[in-house]
C-alpha positions in Angstrom: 15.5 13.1 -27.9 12.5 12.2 -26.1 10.2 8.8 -26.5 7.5 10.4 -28.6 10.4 11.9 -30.8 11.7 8.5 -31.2 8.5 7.4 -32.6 7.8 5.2 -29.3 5.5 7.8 -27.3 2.7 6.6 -25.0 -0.2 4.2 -26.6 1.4 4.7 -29.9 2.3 1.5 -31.9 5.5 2.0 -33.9 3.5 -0.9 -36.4 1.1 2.1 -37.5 4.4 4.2 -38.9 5.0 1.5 -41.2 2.9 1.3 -44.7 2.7 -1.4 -47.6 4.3 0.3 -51.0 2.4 -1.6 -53.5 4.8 -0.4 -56.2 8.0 -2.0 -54.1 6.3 -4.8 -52.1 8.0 -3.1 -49.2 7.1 -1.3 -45.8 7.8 2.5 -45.5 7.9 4.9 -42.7 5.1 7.1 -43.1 5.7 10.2 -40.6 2.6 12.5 -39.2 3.8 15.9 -38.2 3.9 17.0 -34.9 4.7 20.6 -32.8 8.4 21.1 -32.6 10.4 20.1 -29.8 14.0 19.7 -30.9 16.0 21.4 -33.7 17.7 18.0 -34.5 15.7 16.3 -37.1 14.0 12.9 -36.1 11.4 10.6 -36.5 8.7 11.1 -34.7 5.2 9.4 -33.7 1.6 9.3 -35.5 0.1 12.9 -35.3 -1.7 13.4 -32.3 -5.0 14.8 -33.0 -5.5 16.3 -29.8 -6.0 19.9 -28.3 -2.5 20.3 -28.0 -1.6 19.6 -31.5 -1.8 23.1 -33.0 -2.2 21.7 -36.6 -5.0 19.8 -36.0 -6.8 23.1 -34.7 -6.1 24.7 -38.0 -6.4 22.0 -40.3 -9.5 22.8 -42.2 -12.3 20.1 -42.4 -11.8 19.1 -45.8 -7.8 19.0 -46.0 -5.3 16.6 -44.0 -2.3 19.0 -43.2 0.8 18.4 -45.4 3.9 15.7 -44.2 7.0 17.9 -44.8 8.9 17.2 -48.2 5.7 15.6 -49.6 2.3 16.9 -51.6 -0.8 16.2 -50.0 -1.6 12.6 -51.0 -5.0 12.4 -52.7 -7.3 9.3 -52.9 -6.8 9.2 -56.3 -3.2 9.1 -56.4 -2.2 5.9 -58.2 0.7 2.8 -56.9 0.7 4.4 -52.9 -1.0 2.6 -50.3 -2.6 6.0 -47.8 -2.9 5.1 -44.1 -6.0 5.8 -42.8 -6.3 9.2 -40.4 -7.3 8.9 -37.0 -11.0 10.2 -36.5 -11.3 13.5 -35.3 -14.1 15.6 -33.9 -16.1 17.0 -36.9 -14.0 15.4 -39.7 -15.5 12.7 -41.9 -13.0 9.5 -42.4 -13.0 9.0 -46.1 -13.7 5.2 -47.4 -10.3 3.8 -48.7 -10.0 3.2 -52.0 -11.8 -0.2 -53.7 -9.5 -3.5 -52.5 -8.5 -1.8 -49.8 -9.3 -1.8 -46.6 -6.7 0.1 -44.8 -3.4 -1.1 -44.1 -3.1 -5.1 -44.6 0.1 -7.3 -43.2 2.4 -7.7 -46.4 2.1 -11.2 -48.5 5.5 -13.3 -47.9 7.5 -12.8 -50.8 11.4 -13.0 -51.9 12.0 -9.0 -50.9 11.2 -10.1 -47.5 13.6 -12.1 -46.6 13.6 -13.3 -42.9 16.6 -13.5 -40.4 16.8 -16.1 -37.4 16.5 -14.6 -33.9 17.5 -17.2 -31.1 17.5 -16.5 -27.7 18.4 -19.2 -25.0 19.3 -18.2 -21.3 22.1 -15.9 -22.0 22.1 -16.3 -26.0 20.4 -14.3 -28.4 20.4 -13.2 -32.3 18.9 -10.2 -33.9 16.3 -10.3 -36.3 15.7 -7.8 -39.5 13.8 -8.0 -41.8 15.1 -6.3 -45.6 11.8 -4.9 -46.4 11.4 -3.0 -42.5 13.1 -0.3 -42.1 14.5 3.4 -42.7 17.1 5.4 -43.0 16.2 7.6 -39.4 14.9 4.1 -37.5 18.1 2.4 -38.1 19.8 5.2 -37.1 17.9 5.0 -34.1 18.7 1.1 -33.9 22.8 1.9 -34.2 22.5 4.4 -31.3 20.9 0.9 -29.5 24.0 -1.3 -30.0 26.2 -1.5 -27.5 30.0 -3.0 -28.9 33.5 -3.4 -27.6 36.9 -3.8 -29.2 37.8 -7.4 -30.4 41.4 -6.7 -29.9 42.8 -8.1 -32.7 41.4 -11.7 -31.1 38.8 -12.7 -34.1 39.3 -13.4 -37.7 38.0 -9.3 -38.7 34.4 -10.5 -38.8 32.4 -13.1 -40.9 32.5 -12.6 -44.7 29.6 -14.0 -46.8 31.3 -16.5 -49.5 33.2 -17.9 -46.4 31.9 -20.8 -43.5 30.9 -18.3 -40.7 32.0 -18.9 -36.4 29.9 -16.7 -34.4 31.0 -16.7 -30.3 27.8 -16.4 -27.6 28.7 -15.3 -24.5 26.0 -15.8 -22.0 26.9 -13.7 -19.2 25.9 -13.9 -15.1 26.2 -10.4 -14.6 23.3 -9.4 -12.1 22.6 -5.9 -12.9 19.4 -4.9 -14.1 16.2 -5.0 -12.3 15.2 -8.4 -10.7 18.3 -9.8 -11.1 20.1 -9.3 -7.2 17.7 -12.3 -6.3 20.0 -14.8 -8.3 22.9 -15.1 -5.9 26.3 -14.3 -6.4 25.2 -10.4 -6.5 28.6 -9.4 -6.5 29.7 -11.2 -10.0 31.5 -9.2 -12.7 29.8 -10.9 -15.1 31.9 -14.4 -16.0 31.6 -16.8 -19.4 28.3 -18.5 -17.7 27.1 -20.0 -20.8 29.0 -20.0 -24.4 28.3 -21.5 -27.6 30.5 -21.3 -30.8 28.2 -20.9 -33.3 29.6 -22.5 -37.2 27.6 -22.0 -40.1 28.7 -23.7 -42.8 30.3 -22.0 -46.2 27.5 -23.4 -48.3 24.4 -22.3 -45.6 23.0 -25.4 -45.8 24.1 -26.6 -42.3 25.4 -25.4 -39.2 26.2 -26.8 -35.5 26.2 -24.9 -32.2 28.7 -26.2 -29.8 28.3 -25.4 -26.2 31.7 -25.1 -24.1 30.5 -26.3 -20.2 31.7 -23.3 -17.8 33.5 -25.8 -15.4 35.9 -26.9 -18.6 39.4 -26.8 -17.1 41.0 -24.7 -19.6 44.1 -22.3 -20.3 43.9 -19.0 -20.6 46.3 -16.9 -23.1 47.7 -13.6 -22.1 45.0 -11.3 -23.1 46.0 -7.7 -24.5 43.0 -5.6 -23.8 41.5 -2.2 -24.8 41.0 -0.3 -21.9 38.0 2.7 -21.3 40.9 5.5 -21.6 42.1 3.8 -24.8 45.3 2.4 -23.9 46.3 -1.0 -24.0 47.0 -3.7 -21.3 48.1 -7.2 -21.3 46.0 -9.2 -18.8 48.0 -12.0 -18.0 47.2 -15.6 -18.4 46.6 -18.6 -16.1 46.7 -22.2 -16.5 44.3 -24.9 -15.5 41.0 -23.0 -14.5 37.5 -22.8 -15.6 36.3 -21.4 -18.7 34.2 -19.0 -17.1 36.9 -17.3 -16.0 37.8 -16.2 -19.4 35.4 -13.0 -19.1 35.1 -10.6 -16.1 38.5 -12.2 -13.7 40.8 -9.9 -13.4 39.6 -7.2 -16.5 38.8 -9.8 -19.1 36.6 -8.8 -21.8 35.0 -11.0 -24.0 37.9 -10.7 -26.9 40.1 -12.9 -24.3 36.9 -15.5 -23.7 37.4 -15.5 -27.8 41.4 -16.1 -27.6 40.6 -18.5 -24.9 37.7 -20.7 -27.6 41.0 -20.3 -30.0 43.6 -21.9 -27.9 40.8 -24.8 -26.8 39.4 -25.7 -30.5 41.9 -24.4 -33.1 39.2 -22.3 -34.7 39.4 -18.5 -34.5 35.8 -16.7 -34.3 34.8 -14.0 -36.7 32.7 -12.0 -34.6 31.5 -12.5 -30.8 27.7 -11.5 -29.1 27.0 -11.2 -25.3 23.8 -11.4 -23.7 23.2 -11.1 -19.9 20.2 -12.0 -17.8 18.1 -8.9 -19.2 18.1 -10.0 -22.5 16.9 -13.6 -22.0 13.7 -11.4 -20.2 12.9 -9.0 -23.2 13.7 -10.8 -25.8 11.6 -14.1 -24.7 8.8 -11.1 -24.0 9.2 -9.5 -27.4 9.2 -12.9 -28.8 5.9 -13.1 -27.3 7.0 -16.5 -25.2 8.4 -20.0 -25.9 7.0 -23.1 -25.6 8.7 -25.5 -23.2 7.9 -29.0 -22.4 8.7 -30.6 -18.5 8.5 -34.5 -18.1 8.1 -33.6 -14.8 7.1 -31.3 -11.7 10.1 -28.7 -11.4 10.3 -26.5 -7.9 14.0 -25.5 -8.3 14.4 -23.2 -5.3 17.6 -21.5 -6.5 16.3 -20.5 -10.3 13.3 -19.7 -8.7 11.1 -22.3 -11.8 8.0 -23.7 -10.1 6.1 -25.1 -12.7 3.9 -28.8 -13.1 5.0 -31.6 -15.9 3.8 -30.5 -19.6 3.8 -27.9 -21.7 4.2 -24.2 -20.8 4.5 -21.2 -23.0 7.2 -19.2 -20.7 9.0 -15.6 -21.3 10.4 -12.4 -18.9 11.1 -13.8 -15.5 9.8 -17.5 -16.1 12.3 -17.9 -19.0 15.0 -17.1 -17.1 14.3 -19.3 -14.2 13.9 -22.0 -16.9 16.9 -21.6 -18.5 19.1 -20.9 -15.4 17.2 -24.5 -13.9 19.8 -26.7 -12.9 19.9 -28.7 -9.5 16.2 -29.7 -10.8 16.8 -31.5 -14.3 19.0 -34.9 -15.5 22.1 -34.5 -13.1 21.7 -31.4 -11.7 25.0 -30.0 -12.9 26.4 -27.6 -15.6 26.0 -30.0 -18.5 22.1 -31.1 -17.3 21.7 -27.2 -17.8 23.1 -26.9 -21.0 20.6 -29.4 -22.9 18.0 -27.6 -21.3 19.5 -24.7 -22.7 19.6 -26.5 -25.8 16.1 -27.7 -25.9 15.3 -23.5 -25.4 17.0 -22.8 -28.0 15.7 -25.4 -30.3 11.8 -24.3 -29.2 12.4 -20.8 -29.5 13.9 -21.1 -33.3 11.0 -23.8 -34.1 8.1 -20.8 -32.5 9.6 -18.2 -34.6 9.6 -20.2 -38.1 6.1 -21.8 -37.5 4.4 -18.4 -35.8 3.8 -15.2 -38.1 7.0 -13.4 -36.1 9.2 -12.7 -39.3 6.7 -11.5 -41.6 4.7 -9.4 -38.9 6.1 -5.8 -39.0 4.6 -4.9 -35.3 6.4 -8.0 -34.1 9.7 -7.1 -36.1 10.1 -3.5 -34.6 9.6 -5.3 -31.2 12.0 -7.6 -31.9 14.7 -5.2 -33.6 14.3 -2.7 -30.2 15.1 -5.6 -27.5 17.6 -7.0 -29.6 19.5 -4.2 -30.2 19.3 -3.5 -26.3 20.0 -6.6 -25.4 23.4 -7.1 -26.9 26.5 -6.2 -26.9 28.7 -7.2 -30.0 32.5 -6.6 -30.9 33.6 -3.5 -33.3 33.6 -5.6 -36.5 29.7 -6.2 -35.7 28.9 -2.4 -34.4 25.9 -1.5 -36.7 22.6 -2.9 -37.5 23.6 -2.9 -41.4 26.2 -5.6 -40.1 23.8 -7.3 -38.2 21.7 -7.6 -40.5 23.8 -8.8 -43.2 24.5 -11.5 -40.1 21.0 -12.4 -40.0 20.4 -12.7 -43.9 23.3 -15.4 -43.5 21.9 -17.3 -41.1 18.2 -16.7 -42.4 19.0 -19.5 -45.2 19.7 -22.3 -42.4 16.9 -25.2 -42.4 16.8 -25.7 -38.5 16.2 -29.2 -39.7 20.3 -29.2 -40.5 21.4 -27.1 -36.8 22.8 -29.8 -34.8 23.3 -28.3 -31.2 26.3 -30.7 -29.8 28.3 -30.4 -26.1 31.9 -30.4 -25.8 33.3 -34.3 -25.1 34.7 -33.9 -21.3 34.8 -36.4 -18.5 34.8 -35.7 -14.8 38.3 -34.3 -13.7 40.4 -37.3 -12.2 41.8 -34.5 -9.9 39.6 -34.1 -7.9 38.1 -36.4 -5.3 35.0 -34.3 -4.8 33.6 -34.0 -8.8 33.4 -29.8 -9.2 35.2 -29.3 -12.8 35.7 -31.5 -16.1 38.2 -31.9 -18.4 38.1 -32.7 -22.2 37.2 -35.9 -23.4 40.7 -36.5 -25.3 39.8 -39.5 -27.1 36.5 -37.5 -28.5 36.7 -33.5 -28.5 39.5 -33.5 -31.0 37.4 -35.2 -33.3 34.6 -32.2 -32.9 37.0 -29.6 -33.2 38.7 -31.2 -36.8 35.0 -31.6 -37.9 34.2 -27.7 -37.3 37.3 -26.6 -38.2 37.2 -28.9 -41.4 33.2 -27.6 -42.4 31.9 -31.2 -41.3 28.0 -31.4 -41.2 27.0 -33.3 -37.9 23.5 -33.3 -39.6 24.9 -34.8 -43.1 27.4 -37.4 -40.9 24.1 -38.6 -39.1 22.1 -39.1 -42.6 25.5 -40.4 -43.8 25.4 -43.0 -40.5 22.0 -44.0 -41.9 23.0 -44.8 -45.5 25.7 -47.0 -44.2 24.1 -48.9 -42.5 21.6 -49.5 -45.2 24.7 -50.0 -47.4 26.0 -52.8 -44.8 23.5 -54.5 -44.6 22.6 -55.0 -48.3 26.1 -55.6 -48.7 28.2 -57.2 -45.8 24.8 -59.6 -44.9 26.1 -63.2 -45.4 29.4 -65.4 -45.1 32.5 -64.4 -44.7 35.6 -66.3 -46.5 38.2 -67.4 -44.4 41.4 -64.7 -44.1 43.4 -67.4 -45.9 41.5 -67.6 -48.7 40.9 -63.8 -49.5 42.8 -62.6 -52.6 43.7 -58.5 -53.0 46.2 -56.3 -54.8 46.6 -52.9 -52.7 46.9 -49.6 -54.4 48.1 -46.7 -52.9 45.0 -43.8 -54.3 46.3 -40.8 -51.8 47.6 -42.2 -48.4 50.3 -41.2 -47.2 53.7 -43.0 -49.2 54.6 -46.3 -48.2 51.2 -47.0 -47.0 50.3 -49.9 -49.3 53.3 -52.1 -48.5 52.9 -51.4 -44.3 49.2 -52.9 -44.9 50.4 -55.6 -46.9 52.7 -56.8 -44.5 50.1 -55.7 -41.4 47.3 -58.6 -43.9 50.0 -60.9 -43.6 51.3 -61.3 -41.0 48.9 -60.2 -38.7 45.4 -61.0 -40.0 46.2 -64.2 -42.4 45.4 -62.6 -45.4 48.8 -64.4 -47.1 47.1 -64.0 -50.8 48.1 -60.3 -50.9 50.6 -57.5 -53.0 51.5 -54.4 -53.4 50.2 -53.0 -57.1 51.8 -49.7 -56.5 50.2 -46.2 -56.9 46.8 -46.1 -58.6 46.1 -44.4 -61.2 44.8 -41.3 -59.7 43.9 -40.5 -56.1 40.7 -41.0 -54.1 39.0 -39.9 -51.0 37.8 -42.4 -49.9 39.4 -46.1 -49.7 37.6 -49.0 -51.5 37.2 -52.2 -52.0 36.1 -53.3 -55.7 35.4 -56.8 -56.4 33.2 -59.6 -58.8 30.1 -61.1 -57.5 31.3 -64.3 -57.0 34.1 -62.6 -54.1 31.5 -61.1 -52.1 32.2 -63.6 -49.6 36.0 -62.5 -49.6 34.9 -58.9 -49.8 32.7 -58.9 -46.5 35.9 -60.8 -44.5 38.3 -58.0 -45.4 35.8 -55.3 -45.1 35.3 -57.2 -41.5 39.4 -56.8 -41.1 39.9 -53.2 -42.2 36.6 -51.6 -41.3 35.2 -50.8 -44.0 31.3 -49.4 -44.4 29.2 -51.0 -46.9 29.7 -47.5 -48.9 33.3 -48.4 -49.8 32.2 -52.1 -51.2 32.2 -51.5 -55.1 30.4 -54.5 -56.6 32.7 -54.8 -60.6 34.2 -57.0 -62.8 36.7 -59.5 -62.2 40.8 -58.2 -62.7 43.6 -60.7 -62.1 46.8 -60.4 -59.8 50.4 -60.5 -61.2 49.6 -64.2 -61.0 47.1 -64.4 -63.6 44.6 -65.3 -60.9 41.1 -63.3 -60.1 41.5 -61.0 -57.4 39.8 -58.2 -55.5 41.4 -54.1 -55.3 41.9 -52.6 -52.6 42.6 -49.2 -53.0 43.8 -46.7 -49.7 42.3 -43.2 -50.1 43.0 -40.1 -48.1 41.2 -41.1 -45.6 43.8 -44.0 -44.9 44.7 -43.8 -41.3 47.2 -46.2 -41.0 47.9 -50.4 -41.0 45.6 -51.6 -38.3 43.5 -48.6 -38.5 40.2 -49.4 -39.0 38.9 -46.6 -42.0 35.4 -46.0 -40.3 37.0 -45.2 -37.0 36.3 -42.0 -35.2 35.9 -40.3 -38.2 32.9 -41.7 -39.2 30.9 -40.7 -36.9 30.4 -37.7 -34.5 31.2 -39.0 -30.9 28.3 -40.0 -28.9 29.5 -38.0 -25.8 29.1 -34.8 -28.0 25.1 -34.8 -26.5 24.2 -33.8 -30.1 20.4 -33.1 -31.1 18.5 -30.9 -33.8 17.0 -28.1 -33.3 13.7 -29.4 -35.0 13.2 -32.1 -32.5 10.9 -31.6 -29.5 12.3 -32.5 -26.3 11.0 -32.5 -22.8 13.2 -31.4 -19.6 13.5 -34.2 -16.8 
């Protein structure tokens, strides 16, 4: 089929195809007639009035010519919105109706409900919007999509009542105009920059982790789909990079995605890949993104040459920008990926405070690079999926995306620093909070609170060890756990004034400390010894002991880690080495 039967011929804006339905609030795709070229029905272009339109020779003055399937609209047809017809030679262009002028951009409302699109260096999402769209352009956007098999490596694709992991794969893959000047021209296009994407089941939060390329990892035995259809095991290796994962040896992404498994515990549902083209036309569809420098960049090797401030960048410019490395913090991998980070975050902030989502002209733009610009895996291979994708992740608040960097330290292998390693004292702690539907966002407000709570609460003296006095109930830790931190008080800390009360009477999450007014003093000095946040002090009433003498209760919840554990250790808080930020902040490169 060719452009102009596509709807996309020269100087024609696909925007003028699409017309307001008062009656339904949405946009419909109004179709001119045109001379046939193709026996295949399609959509084609605005009619084109000129001497090589044979309708528009015979069209009498007074009377448009008919759209197939349809009556002639007349002006006084009631509830339909009539675009206006080009001028032609000797035709007078009728007045629209009173109210309205023409076509007018459609009101936000509920029906049109707006998608995220994101696009970083080698990331991107589609955007959709509900009320945009017909049955023969959709049709054209499937025929867009480029997908491969997920062999069997995700979960079978994200489901809507369910906490959703999404896998960008950023690739370096040089094809493409433009692109041999980036070095490494030969590449088969490795894991260059990947971010696990988890939405949280409720939609009210979500946190994109970003997996450095230089991770030391292991790599499963992949079995693979291969272009004839067979199948083939691509064997496995052991301590090399992440990047690896895609392009070495035959890898397709599906193995990058058994790879994210074996590092994190958490199996993604579907998986995107982008490559250097679609950072270019989707930044230029976008219409640009605003980037701020805290300083003069001339990177030679991402080609970025641009003076401290703020710059509205897109096509080639964005790319250099997000490919910037040698130029920025350290002038490795992980300086590049909160640059990365901050794109992202600017690009998401652009599209929510710009008229992008509700513009149709902007949309259709949008819809045609994306759906280039991808490739996704068979349980994401139409745009009806996509879009149901981008209605998901159209109810995030960017306010609550918390872009975070996998813990790693430099690898003590190596004498010259090239690769890292995970951070084992803090990356397990990311992965249990992902993989558990922990909020970064709602930990960090959390964080706030407590300290509030401490210091309202655990300001002023502490009692001496000796003279605190607590029962310990076991609410939900683990059995025997009450009598090992009776004996741990004891013995260890000094706090002789202490038993075992058994189980209480029904389990908690949380462990706390109740006590009377007049034991505040006692309560900050074992709050001091076990670690625990102002939040778990529960201001009561006075109960006694077996002894018949006032005492405070302790009681160990599920989140009980053990006798000489402090409770707000590194669960109660998301490691610092993580890098995290929101995606509503503004941050500048340096």
């Amino acid at each position: 089929m060719d452009a102009q039967g596509r709807g996309r011929g020269e100087n024609i804006d696909p925007a003028d195809q699409w017309v307001l339905n008062p009656t339904t609030g949405e946009y419909e795709l109004r179709l001119s007639p045109s001379a046939p070229q193709s026996p295949i029905p399609a959509p084609r272009g605005p009619r084109n009035t000129g001497a090589g339109n044979p309708r528009a020779r015979s069209a009498s003055p007074d009377q448009a010519p008919e759209r197939p399937g349809r009556a002639s609209p007349e002006p006084e047809t009631p509830g339909r919105d009539v675009p206006p017809q080009r001028r032609r030679r000797g035709v007078r262009e009728e007045e629209p109706p009173a109210g309205r002028r023409g076509r007018r951009p459609a009101k936000k409302n509920a029906k049109a409900k707006k998608v995220l699109l994101w696009t970083s260096g080698t990331v991107a999402f589609l955007v959709l919007a509900t009320g945009v769209g017909g049955y023969l352009y959709l049709e054209h956007l499937n025929d867009n999509i480029t997908s491969v098999s997920d062999d069997g490596a995700s979960t079978g694709g994200f489901k809507k009542d369910q906490a959703i992991n999404i896998l960008l794969i950023g690739t370096d893959k040089r094809t493409g105009s433009g692109n041999e000047g980036y070095g490494d021209k030969g590449s088969e296009g490795h894991a260059d920059t990947t971010i696990l994407l988890h939405v949280s089941k409720d939609r009210s939060n979500a946190t994109a982790l970003s997996i450095p390329r230089d991770l030391i990892v292991d790599i499963p035995d992949c079995p693979t789909e291969q272009e004839d259809g067979s199948q083939k095991v691509i064997p496995g290796e052991t301590g090399v990079r992440f990047n690896t994962s895609l392009g070495q040896g035959g890898r397709t992404p599906s193995c990058t995605m058994r790879t994210v498994t074996e590092l994190t515990g958490i199996q993604p549902d579907n998986f995107m890949v982008a490559d250097f083209n679609a950072v270019k036309t989707l930044t230029s569809a976008v219409g640009g993104v605003p980037v701020c420098l805290g300083k003069d960049i001339n990177d030679p090797d991402s080609h970025l040459n641009l003076p401290k401030g703020t710059h509205r960048i897109e096509g080639e410019e964005a790319l250099a920008f997000v490919r910037t490395r040698h130029s920025v913090g350290l002038g490795g991998d992980l300086s590049r990926i909160q640059l990365q980070q901050q794109f992202l975050s600017s690009l998401m902030r652009e599209l929510k405070s710009n008229d992008t989502l509700t513009s149709p002209s902007k949309m259709i733009k949008l819809a045609e690079a994306g759906t280039k610009a991808l490739t996704v895996d068979s349980q994401l291979n139409s745009i009806n999926k996509l879009k149901d994708l981008g209605l998901e992740l159209g109810k995030l608040n960017v306010k609550n995306l918390t872009f975070a960097t996998v813990p790693v330290v430099d690898n003590p292998a190596e004498k010259v620093k090239a690769t890292v390693v995970l951070n084992d004292a803090e990356a397990p702690q990311v992965f249990e909070m992902i993989r558990n539907d922990v909020s970064f966002t709602e930990v960090k407000q959390q964080q706030k609170k407590e300290k509030a709570a401490v210091a309202a609460r655990l300001k002023g003296e502490k009692a001496p060890a000796s003279e605190v006095r607590v029962r310990i109930l076991n609410g939900g830790a683990p059995s025997g756990s009450a009598q090992s931190t009776l004996s741990w008080l004891q013995v260890e800390e000094g706090v002789t004034k202490s038993e075992n009360a058994g189980n209480a009477p029904a389990e908690v999450a949380k462990t706390t400390l109740e006590y009377a007014p007049d034991q505040a003093d006692e309560a900050r000095r074992l709050a001091d010894i076990m670690g625990l946040s102002g939040a778990a002090l529960k201001p009561g009433e006075s109960v006694t002991n077996s002894q018949g003498l006032p005492t405070m209760t302790l009681t160990l919840g599920k989140d009980f880690k053990g006798a000489g554990v402090k409770i707000n250790a590194p669960s109660a808080k998301v490691p610092d080495s993580a890098n995290k930020s929101t995606a509503d902040k503004v941050v500048c490169a340096e």
